[in-house]
C-alpha positions as CSV (number, residue, x, y, z in Angstrom):
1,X,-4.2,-18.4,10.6
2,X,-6.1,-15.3,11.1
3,X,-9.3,-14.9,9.0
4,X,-8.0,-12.4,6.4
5,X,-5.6,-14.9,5.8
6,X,-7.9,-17.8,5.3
7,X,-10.5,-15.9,3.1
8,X,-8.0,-14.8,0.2
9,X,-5.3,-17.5,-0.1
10,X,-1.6,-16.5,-0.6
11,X,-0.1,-13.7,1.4
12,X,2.4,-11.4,0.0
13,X,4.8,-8.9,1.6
14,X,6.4,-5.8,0.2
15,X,8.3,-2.3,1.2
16,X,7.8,0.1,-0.2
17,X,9.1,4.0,-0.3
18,X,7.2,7.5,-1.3
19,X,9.2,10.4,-2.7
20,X,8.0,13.9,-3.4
21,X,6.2,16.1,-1.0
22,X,5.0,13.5,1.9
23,X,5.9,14.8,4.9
24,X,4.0,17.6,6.7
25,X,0.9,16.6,4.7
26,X,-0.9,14.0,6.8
27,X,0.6,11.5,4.4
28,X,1.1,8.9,7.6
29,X,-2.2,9.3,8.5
30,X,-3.8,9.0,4.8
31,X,-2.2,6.3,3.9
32,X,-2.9,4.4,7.6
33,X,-6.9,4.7,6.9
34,X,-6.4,3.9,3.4
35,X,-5.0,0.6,4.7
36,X,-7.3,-0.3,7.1
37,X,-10.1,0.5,4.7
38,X,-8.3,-2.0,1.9
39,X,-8.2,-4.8,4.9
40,X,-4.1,-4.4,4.0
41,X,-1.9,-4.5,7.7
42,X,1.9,-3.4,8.0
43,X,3.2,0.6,9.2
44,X,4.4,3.2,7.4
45,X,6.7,6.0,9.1
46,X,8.8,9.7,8.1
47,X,12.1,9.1,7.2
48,X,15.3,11.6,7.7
49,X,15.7,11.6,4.2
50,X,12.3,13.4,3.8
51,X,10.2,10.6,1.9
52,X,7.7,8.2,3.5
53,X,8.6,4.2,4.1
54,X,6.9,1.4,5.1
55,X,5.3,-2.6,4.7
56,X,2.1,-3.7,4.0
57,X,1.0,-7.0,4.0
58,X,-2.2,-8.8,3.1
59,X,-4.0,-11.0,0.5
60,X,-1.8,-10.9,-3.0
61,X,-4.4,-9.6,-4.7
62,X,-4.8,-6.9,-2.2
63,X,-1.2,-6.4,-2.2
64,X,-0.8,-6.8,-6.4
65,X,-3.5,-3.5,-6.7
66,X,-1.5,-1.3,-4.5
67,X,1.4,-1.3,-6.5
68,X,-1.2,-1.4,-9.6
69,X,0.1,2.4,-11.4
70,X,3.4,1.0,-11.2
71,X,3.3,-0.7,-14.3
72,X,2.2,1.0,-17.5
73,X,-0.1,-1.6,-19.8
74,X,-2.4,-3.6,-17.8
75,X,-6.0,-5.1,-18.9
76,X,-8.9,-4.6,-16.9
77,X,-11.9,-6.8,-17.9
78,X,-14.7,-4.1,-16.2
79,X,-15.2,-0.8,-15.4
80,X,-15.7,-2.2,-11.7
81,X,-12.1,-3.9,-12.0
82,X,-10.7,-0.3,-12.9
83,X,-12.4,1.7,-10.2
84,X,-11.2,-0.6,-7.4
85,X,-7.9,-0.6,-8.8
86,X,-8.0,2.9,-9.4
87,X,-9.0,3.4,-5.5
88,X,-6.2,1.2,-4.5
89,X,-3.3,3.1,-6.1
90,X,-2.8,5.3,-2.7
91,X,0.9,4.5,-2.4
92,X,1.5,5.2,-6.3
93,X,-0.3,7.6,-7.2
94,X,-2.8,9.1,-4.5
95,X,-1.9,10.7,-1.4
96,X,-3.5,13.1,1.3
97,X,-5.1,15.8,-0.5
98,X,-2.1,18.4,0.3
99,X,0.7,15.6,-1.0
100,X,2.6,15.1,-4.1
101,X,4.1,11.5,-5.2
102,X,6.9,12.0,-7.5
103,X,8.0,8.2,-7.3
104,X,7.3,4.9,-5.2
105,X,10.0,2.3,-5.0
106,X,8.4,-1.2,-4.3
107,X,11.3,-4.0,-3.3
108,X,11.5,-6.7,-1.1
109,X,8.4,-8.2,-2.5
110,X,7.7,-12.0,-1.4
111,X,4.9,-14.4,-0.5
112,X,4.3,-15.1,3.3
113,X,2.9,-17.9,5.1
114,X,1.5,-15.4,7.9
115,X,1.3,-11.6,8.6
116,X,3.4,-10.1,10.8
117,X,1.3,-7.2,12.0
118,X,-2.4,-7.1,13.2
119,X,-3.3,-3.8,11.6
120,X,-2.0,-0.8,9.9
121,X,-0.1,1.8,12.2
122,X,2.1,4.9,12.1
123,X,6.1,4.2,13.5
124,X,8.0,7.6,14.8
């Protein structure tokens, strides 16, 4: 079990997909640092439809605060609770700074005994 694994508990899976303007925008890139600096693994990659898809993988917590803008009431017990969630809202919300994300479909979501990747990375 590697040590990400170890330090946070449960592992969770889930695809995702970014509509709007993604592509031609360093959108791969982005959103491959922003993983790597969230200590998330999985790839993301262009599709022919002209949106942006992908996995990430990682602690559940880590994993639950990505997808945290795509629900509408949620309580945060501190102002440090809403800035890291706020920072981790890159596939919902935040893209490069030339980007625009219309929508981000989430599915496929599931717990994991291991991960499946090593680190974040961009597929052609």
């Amino acid at each position: 079990m590697s040590a990400l694994a170890k330090a946070s508990g449960a592992l969770k899976s889930v695809d995702y997909e970014v509509f709007g303007r993604v592509q031609g925008v360093c959108f791969r890139m982005y959103t491959e640092e922003e993983a790597r600096k969230l200590g998330v693994v999985g790839w993301v990659k262009n599709t022919r439809q002209g949106t942006v898809t992908g996995q990430v993988q990682g602690p559940e917590d880590k994993v639950n605060a990505i997808q945290y803008f795509k629900q509408d009431l949620v309580s945060l017990p501190s102002a440090k609770d809403t800035a890291l969630l706020i920072q981790k809202s890159w596939l919902s919300k935040v893209g490069s700074p030339s980007s625009r994300i219309d929508r981000t479909n989430f599915s496929n979501e599931k717990e994991i005994s291991k991960l499946d990747f090593s680190g974040f990375s961009t597929r052609y």
